[in-house]
Structure formats: structure tokens, C-alpha cells
C-alpha positions, 0 to 999 in steps of 0.5 A: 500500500505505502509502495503504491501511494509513494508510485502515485505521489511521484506520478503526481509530481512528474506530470505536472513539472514546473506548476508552483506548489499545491500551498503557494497560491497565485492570484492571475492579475491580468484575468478574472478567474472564477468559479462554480461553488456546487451546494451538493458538497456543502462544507467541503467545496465551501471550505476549499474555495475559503481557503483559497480565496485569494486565488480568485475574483468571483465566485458563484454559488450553484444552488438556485433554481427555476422550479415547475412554477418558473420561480426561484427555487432556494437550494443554495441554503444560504444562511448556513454557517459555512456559507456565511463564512465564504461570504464573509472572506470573500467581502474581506478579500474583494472576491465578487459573489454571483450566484448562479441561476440554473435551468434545465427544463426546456419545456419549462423554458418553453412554458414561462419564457415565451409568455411576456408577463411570466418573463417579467415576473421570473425578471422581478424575482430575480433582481430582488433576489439579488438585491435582498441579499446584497450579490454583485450580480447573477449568473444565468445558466439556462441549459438546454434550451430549444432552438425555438427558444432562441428569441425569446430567450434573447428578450430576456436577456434584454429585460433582465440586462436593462433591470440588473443595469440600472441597479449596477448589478452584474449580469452573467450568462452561462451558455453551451459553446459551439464552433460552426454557424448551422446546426449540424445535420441530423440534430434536432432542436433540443441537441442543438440547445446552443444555436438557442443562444443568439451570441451577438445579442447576449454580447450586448446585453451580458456583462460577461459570458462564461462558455462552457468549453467543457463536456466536449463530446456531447456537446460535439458529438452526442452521448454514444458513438462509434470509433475505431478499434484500432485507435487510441482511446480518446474522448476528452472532456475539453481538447485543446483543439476543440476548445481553440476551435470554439474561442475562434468560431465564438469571438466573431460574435463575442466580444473576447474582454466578455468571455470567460473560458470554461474549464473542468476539474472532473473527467467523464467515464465511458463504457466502451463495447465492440462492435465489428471492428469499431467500439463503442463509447456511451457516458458512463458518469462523471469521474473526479480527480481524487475519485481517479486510480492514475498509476496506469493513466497516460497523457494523451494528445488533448493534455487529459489523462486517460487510462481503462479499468473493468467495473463491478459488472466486468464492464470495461471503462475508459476514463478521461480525466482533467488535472493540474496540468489541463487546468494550466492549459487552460489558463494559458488559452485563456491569454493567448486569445487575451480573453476576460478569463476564465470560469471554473467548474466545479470547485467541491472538494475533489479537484487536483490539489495542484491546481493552486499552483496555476498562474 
């Protein structure tokens, strides 16, 4: 046991190189660098973004939801203890809190934004959440929107802006990323969630726009598909390549001092199943980086480290999973396209304690 946790540590600090120390935390000056705070992990993630509290310039609880109704549903369990200590350091240290508000039912979406005066009630809710409780501003996660959406959708936005402006509040918008105009063939109007999002009218109205440059393979390709058997596995969670790809396809619609690149601490599992001479990859679950066994895990091409296991069924799963090192990369896109900076997901606890050495 103590031989195998020793090959890990190694194995840890070789892959990563030159990263700074897990202790020593840099704060980037010439970006903004924010992050998810999930309520799921309550003092856990809470305590791992307080104690690293200068390393960032936002935070976003993820907690706050639009129920059945259209209304806020409050899971954030704000007046919690240890909520109230993040909030307390983050005040002390200039660190913005802007909580997220996520959506995911598109008929729900379908139902209360395309009525005007439902639209206005949920944009009143809103601002007064936000004013109640003295936030620098919300952060507007509406996943999975219908195609048919995209215009009522942008007019609320529009409300929204104009009433969060006024109150100099800041207004965030979270969106799925894309790097073409059409919609790709044989994708419906619920796949293809992100041509919902009309770009050049969330640049004008969004104070920034976090893109999730994340979640690659099924925002790209779907939730299964084939590939050859004789090819490497791979299916990483945010390639370099794809990521580059959306940044120069989404910056002639977005204004690059908006944007805000998405990066991930966790990883995705996949069951890989032979079928002639192809396999077949299907989303398993998510893996988190303190979840992962990584004495067998190889680099691949996208950064990300990938190695197989047999679950408890003999299923044979391939993991793919980001760290410190991708988390770098990240940071470094991030300036080679001089964006505004970036948004992290997820901060809970489980991520790659060397990612505070990051810059």
C-alpha cells in the first residue's frame, strides 16, 4: 500500500513539472478567474474555495433554481454557517459573489419564457433576489434550451440586462459553446440547445459570458458513438483543439474582454463495447480527480489523462480525466486569445490539489 501511494505521489509530481506548489497560491492579475461553488458538497467545496480565496475574483454559488412554477427555487441554503463564512472572506478579500441561476427544463423554458408577463415576473424575482441579499450580480445558466427558444430567450436577456443595469448589478450568462454557424445535420432542436443562444445579442446585453468549453463530446458529438478499434482511446472532456476551435468560431460574435473560458476539474467515464471492428463509447458518469486510480493513466494528445479499468459488472471503462496540468492549459488559452478569463467548474472538494499552483 505505502509502495503504491509513494508510485502515485511521484506520478503526481512528474506530470505536472514546473506548476508552483499545491500551498503557494497565485492570484492571475491580468484575468478574472472564477468559479462554480456546487451546494451538493456543502462544507467541503465551501471550505476549499475559503481557503483559497485569494486565488480568485468571483465566485458563484450553484444552488438556485427555476422550479415547475418558473420561480426561484432556494437550494443554495444560504444562511448556513459555512456559507456565511465564504461570504464573509470573500467581502474581506474583494472576491465578487454571483450566484448562479440554473435551468434545465426546456419545456419549462418553453412554458414561462415565451409568455411576456411570466418573463417579467421570473425578471422581478430575480433582481430582488439579488438585491435582498446584497450579490454583485447573477449568473444565468439556462441549459438546454430549444432552438425555438432562441428569441425569446434573447428578450430576456434584454429585460433582465436593462433591470440588473440600472441597479449596477452584474449580469452573467452561462451558455453551451459551439464552433460552426448551422446546426449540424441530423440534430434536432433540443441537441442543438446552443444555436438557442443568439451570441451577438447576449454580447450586448451580458456583462460577461462564461462558455462552457467543457463536456466536449456531447456537446460535439452526442452521448454514444462509434470509433475505431484500432485507435487510441480518446474522448476528452475539453481538447485543446476543440476548445481553440470554439474561442475562434465564438469571438466573431463575442466580444473576447466578455468571455470567460470554461474549464473542468472532473473527467467523464465511458463504457466502451465492440462492435465489428469499431467500439463503442456511451457516458458512463462523471469521474473526479481524487475519485481517479492514475498509476496506469497516460497523457494523451488533448493534455487529459486517460487510462481503462473493468467495473463491478466486468464492464470495461475508459476514463478521461482533467488535472493540474489541463487546468494550466487552460489558463494559458485563456491569454493567448487575451480573453476576460476564465470560469471554473466545479470547485467541491475533489479537484487536483495542484491546481493552486496555476498562474
Amino acid at each position: 500500500m505505502k509502495k503504491a501511494l509513494l508510485v502515485l505521489v511521484v506520478f503526481s509530481l512528474l506530470s505536472f513539472g514546473a506548476v508552483v506548489h499545491a500551498e503557494t497560491i497565485i492570484k492571475p492579475e491580468t484575468m478574472v478567474v472564477a468559479a462554480w461553488v456546487p451546494n451538493w458538497t456543502k462544507e467541503v467545496g465551501i471550505n476549499t474555495a475559503k481557503d483559497h480565496i485569494t486565488f480568485f475574483n468571483e465566485l458563484s454559488p450553484f444552488g438556485y433554481e427555476i422550479n415547475y412554477k418558473g420561480k426561484i427555487k432556494d437550494g443554495l441554503a444560504k444562511d448556513k454557517k459555512y456559507w456565511q463564512a465564504l461570504f464573509a472572506v470573500a467581502k474581506k478579500n474583494n472576491v465578487k459573489i454571483i450566484p448562479t441561476i440554473l435551468w434545465t427544463s426546456s419545456e419549462g423554458m418553453e412554458k414561462f419564457l415565451g409568455n411576456i408577463f411570466s418573463r417579467e415576473s421570473q425578471i422581478r424575482d430575480i433582481v430582488s433576489l439579488v438585491e435582498k441579499n446584497n450579490y454583485a450580480g447573477i449568473d444565468i445558466d439556462y441549459e438546454g434550451k430549444d432552438v425555438s427558444l432562441k428569441n425569446n430567450f434573447s428578450d430576456f436577456i434584454k429585460s433582465l440586462a436593462i433591470s440588473l443595469h440600472v441597479r449596477e448589478k452584474v449580469l452573467s450568462c452561462t451558455i453551451e459553446a459551439r464552433a460552426q454557424d448551422d446546426i449540424p445535420g441530423g440534430w434536432d432542436s433540443k441537441k442543438a440547445m446552443s444555436w438557442a443562444n443568439d451570441l451577438s445579442v447576449l454580447n450586448k446585453y451580458c456583462d460577461q459570458i462564461r462558455v462552457m468549453t467543457y463536456d466536449e463530446q456531447s456537446q460535439a458529438i452526442g452521448k454514444t458513438w462509434l470509433a475505431s478499434s484500432t485507435s487510441p482511446y480518446y474522448a476528452p472532456n475539453a481538447s485543446k483543439e476543440w476548445v481553440e476551435r470554439v474561442i475562434t468560431y465564438m469571438t466573431r460574435y463575442i466580444s473576447p474582454n466578455k468571455f470567460m473560458l470554461g474549464i473542468p476539474t472532473y473527467g467523464w467515464q465511458y463504457t466502451l463495447t465492440p462492435e465489428g471492428n469499431d467500439v463503442r463509447y456511451k457516458f458512463y458518469k462523471s469521474m473526479s480527480y481524487t475519485n481517479a486510480v492514475l498509476l496506469n493513466a497516460t497523457r494523451d494528445k488533448s493534455g487529459e489523462l486517460g487510462y481503462t479499468y473493468l467495473n463491478s459488472k466486468a464492464k470495461n471503462i475508459f476514463v478521461s480525466l482533467p488535472d493540474a496540468v489541463t487546468i494550466q492549459q487552460g489558463f494559458d488559452i485563456a491569454r493567448k486569445y487575451s480573453l476576460r478569463g476564465v470560469a471554473i467548474f466545479k470547485i467541491d472538494g475533489k479537484e487536483d490539489l495542484r491546481m493552486w499552483g496555476v498562474h
